[in-house]
C-alpha positions in Angstrom: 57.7 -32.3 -27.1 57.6 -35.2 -29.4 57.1 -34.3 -33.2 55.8 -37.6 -33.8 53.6 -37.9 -31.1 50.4 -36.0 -30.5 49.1 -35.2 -27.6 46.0 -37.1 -25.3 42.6 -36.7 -26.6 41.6 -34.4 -24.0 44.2 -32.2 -24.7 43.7 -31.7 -28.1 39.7 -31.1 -27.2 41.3 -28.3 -25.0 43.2 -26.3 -27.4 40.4 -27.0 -29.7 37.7 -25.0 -27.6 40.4 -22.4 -26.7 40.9 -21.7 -30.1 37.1 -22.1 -31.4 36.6 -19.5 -28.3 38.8 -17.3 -29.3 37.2 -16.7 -32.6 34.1 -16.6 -31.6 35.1 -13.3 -29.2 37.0 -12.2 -31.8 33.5 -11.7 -33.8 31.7 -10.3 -31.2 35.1 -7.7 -30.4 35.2 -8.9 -27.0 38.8 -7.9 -26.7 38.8 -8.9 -23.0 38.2 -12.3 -23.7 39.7 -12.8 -26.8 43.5 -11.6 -25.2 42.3 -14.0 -22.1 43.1 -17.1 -24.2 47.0 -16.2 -24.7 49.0 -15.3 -21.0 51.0 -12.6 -23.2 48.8 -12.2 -26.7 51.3 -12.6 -29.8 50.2 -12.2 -33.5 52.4 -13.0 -36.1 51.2 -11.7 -39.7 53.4 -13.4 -42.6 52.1 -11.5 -45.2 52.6 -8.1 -43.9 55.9 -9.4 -41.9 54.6 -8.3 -38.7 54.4 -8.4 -35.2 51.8 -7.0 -32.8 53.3 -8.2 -29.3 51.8 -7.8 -25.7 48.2 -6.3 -24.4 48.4 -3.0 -26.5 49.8 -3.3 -29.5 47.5 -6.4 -29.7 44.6 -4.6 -28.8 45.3 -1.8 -31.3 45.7 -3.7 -34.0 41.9 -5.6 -33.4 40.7 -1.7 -32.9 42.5 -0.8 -36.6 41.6 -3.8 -38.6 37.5 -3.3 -36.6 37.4 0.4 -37.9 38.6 -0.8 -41.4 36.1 -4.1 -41.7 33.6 -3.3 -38.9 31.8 -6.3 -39.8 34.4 -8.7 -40.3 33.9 -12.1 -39.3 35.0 -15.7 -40.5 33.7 -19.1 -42.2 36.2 -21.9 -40.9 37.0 -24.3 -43.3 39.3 -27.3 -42.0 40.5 -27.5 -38.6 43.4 -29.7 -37.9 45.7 -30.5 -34.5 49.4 -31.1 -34.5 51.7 -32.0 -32.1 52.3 -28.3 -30.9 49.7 -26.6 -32.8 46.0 -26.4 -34.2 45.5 -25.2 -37.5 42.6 -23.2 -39.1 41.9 -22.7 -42.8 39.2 -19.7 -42.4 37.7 -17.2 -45.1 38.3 -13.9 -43.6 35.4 -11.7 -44.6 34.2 -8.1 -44.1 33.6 -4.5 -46.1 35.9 -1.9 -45.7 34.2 0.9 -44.2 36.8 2.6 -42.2 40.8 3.5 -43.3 43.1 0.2 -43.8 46.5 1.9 -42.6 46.7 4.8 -45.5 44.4 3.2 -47.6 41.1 5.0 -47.7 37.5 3.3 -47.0 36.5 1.7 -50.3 33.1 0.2 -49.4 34.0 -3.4 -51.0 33.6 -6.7 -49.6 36.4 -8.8 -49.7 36.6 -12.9 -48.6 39.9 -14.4 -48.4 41.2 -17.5 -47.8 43.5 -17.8 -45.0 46.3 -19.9 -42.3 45.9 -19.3 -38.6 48.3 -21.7 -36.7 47.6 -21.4 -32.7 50.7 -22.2 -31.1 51.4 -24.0 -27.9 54.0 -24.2 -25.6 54.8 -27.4 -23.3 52.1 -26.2 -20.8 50.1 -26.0 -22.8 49.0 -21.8 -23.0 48.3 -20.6 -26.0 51.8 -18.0 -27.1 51.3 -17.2 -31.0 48.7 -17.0 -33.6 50.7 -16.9 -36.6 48.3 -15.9 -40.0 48.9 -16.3 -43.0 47.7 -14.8 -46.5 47.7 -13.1 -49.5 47.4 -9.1 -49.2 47.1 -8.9 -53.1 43.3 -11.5 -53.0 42.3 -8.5 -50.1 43.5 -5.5 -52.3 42.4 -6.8 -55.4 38.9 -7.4 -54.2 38.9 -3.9 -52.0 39.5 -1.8 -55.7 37.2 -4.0 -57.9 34.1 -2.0 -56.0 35.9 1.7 -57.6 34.2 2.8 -60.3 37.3 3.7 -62.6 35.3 5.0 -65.4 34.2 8.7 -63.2 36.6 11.0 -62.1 35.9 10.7 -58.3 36.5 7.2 -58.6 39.9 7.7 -60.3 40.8 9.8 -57.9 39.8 7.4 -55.0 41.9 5.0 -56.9 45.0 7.2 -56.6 44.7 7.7 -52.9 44.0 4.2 -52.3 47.4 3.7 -54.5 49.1 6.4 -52.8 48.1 4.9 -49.5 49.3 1.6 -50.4 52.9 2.5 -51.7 53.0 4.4 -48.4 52.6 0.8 -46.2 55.4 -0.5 -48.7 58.8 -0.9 -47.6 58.9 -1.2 -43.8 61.3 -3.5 -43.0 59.9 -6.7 -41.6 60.1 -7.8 -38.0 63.1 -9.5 -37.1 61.7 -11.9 -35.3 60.2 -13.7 -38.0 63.5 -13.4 -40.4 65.9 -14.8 -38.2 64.4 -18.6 -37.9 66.6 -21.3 -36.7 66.0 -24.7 -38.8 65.0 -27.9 -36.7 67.3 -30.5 -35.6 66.3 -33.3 -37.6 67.8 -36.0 -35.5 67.5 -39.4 -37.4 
């Protein structure tokens, strides 16, 4: 591919209804659909460093993140192509209901602003969504609904801290530490 030169018109309408697809089954959890956009599903998250690669670890990480924010859904902001890519800016929304990892069900809403790049290879099929965000605008707004003035909400507080120092740590996925620069050739 040409970094300077983007692709036909029709091509870009393509990836653009692939992609608009693909979030709307991601609202409606149709899991089945949603995976049918990538020939081997990929998610990069930045912010967490991690990797959910292939049919099942894809699909278990839409069932964890769906029992956390049951209701989650998007509002897309700005939608741009590139040569290899479209890019979303999206508020993420949804209340957590269910556990996030270790962190116990807090009942807040949170709306954060995020990244997705959809990533395409020369022919054109779909290979990585790669998000990113900030994990402290989702934590911060998941704690602001604990009442920290009653005992049981102090004590939600320390599980939900307890929970989060327990998802601290990990080491991050190699595949997104070892990154070759681009040949910038002049």
């Amino acid at each position: 591919m040409n970094r300077f030169v983007l692709p036909d018109e029709s091509v870009l309408r393509a990836r653009e209804k692939l992609v608009l697809d693909h979030f709307r089954d991601e609202v409606i959890q149709d899991w089945d659909a949603t995976l049918s956009t990538f020939p081997h599903p990929h998610y990069e998250l930045i912010a967490s460093m991690t990797v959910h690669d292939g049919d099942a670890q894809v699909r278990t990480y839409y069932d964890d993140t769906r029992v956390a924010f049951p209701d989650q859904h998007h509002e897309i902001i700005a939608f741009r192509h590139s040569v290899d890519a479209v890019i979303v800016e999206f508020w993420l929304l949804g209340t957590q209901l269910g556990p996030l990892g270790k962190i116990p069900p807090t009942g807040s809403p949170h709306r954060t602003r995020m990244n997705a790049y959809f990533i395409f290879d020369e022919n054109e099929n779909l290979v990585t969504e790669r998000i990113y965000f900030d994990q402290l605008t989702i934590l911060r707004q998941l704690l602001a609904g604990v009442d920290k003035r009653r005992p049981s909400g102090l004590v939600k507080l320390a599980r939900i801290v307890r929970g989060v120092l327990s998802m601290t740590g990990g080491k991050p996925d190699a595949r997104l530490i070892e990154t070759t620069p681009p040949d910038f050739v002049r």
